[in-house]
Every structure is written in structure tokens, then in C-alpha cells.
C-alpha positions as a printed NumPy array, in Angstrom:
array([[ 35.796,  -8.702,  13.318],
       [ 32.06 ,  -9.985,  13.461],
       [ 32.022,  -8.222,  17.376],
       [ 33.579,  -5.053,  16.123],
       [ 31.319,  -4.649,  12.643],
       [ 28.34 ,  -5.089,  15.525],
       [ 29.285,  -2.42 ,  17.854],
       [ 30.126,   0.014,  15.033],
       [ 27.004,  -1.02 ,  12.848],
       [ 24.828,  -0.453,  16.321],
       [ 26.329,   2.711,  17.304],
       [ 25.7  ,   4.477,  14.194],
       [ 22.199,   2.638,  13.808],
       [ 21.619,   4.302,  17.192],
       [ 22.307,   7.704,  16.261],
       [ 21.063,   8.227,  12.678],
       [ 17.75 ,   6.48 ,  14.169],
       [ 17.501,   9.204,  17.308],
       [ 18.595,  11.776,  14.459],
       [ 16.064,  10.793,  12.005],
       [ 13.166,  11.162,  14.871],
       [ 14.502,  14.068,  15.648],
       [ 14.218,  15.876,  12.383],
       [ 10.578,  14.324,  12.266],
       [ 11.42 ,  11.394,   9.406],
       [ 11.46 ,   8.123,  11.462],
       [  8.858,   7.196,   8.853],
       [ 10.99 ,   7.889,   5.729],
       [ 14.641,   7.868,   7.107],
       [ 15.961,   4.681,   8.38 ],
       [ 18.982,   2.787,  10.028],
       [ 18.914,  -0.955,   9.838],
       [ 22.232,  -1.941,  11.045],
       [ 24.63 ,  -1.108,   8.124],
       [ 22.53 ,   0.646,   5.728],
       [ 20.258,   3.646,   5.274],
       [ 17.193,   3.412,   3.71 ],
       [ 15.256,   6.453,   2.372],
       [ 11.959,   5.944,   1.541],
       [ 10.284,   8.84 ,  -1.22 ],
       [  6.089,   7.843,  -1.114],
       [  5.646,  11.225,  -3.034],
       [  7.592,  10.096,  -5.77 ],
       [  5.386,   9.396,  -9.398],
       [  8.457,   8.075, -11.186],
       [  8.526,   4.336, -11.564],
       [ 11.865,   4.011, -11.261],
       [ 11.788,   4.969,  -7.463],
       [  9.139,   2.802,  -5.97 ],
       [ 12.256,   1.202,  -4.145],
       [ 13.915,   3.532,  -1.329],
       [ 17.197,   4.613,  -1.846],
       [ 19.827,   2.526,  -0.292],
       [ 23.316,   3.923,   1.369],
       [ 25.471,   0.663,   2.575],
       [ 28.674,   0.652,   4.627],
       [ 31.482,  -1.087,   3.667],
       [ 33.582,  -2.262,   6.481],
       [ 35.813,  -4.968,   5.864],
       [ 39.089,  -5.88 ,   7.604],
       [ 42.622,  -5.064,   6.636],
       [ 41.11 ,  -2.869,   3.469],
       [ 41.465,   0.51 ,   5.194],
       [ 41.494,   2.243,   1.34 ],
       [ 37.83 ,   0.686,   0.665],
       [ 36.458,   1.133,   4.042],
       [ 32.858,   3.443,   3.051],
       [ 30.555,   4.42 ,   6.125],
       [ 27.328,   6.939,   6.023],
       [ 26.092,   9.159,   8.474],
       [ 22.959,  11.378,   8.573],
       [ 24.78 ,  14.771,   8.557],
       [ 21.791,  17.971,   7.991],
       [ 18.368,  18.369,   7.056],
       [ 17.036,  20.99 ,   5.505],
       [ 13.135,  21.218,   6.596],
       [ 12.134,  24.217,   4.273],
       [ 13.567,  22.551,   1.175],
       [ 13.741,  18.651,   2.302],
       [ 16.967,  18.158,   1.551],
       [ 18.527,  15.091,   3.45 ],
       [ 22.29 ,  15.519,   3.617],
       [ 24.676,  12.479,   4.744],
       [ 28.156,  12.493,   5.292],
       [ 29.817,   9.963,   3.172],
       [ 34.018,   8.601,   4.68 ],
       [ 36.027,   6.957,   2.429],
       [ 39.062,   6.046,   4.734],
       [ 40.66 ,   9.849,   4.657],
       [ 38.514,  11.844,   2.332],
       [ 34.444,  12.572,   3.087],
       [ 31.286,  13.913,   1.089],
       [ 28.327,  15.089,   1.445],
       [ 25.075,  13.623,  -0.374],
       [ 22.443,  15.844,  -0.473],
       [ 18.891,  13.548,  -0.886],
       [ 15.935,  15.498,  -2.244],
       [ 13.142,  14.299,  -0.215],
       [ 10.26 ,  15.434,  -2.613],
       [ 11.889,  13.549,  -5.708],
       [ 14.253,  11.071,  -4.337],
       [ 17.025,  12.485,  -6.784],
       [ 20.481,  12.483,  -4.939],
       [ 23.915,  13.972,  -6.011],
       [ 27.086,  13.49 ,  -4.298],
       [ 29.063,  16.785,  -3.485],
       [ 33.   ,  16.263,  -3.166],
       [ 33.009,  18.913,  -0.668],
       [ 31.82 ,  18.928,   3.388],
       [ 29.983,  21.733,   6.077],
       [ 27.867,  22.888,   3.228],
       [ 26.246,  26.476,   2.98 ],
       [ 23.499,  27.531,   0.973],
       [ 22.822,  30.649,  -0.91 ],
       [ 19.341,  32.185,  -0.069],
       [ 18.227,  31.185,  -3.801],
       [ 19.85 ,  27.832,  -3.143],
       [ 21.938,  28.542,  -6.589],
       [ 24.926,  28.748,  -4.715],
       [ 27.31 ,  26.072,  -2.619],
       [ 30.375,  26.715,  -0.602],
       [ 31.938,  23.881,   1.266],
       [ 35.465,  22.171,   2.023],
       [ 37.181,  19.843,   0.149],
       [ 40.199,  17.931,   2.002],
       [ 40.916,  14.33 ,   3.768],
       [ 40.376,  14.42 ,   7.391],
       [ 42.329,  16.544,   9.771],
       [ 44.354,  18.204,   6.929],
       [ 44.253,  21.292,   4.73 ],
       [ 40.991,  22.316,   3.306],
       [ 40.276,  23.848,   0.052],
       [ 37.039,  26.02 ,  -0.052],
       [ 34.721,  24.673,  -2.543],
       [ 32.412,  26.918,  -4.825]])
């Protein structure tokens, strides 16, 4: 299991890393083998000094409690981080304010925003079966 957690933990370390540079945060968005760490230096509030944390769970023969994180979107004009969040069937999207460090976890995936950002629409489901649309 060690040899499996390792490849899995360095593939997605990997991609969320060549992801983060991409989007320009390699300095506040990191992968250090099974968790992401989000680092907010614009914050003022004292209870973020620390950055946010996002850990996998991966442990065997618990398929129901299995919990990885993937950087999913990133939303430059608004810096909003979203990652996808799988929970063995189902998945969510966290959307990470990157100005305040405030997060909220959306039941819902594929997000779209309204123009005035007052609006969501997403899908709700487990993976590879029916999809409710999410307002």
C-alpha cells in the first residue's frame, strides 16, 4: 500500500504543482505529497496566519472514506481557487478566495458564474451517473 499511496501522492503532487505555475501561484499554491497548502500573505485576520490545509485520505480497504483534492479552476479576475474534492463516488468543488483565505464547499461540480458573480449553476451527482443541475 506504502508503493501505491507514493505513486498516487506523486502523480497528483506533479500536476497540481505544474498547474499551480501555470496559473502564476507556485508561491501561494502548493503540493507537498498528500496535501495542499494555500498560503493568503494579504490576509489581516489573525486567525489565518497559517495556510489553509486540504489533506487526502487514502487508506486501504475503506473505499467509503477514501477523500483526494485536486486543483480544478482559477479564476484570475476574482482569485478564486477552485479544487475538486472525491469522496469515493460523489465530488465537490471548493472555491478558495485568494484575497481573504475564506473557503466554502459547493456540493455541486463544472461551476459557472453569473457576470455579477451572484449566481452558480453546477452538477450535483456521483461519478459517471445522472446529474442534477444545481442553482
Amino acid at each position: 500500500m506504502t508503493d501505491y499511496k507514493n505513486c498516487i501522492f506523486n502523480l497528483l503532487e506533479h500536476n497540481d504543482n505544474l498547474q499551480s505555475q501555470k496559473w502564476g501561484l507556485s508561491d501561494r499554491v502548493i503540493r507537498e505529497k498528500d496535501t495542499i497548502y494555500i498560503s493568503t500573505p494579504y490576509i489581516r485576520t489573525p486567525h489565518h496566519k497559517q495556510p489553509l490545509l486540504f489533506k487526502d485520505y487514502l487508506e486501504p480497504f475503506e473505499e467509503n472514506h477514501r477523500i483526494h483534492y485536486e486543483l480544478q479552476d482559477y479564476d484570475k479576475s476574482h482569485h478564486l481557487l477552485q479544487l475538486l474534492r472525491t469522496l469515493y463516488e460523489t465530488q465537490s468543488t471548493i472555491i478558495v478566495d485568494l484575497n481573504t483565505g475564506h473557503w466554502q464547499e459547493l456540493y455541486a461540480t463544472d461551476l459557472m458564474f453569473s457576470d455579477d458573480m451572484t449566481h452558480i449553476v453546477g452538477f450535483n451527482g456521483r461519478q459517471s451517473m445522472t446529474k442534477d443541475i444545481v442553482i
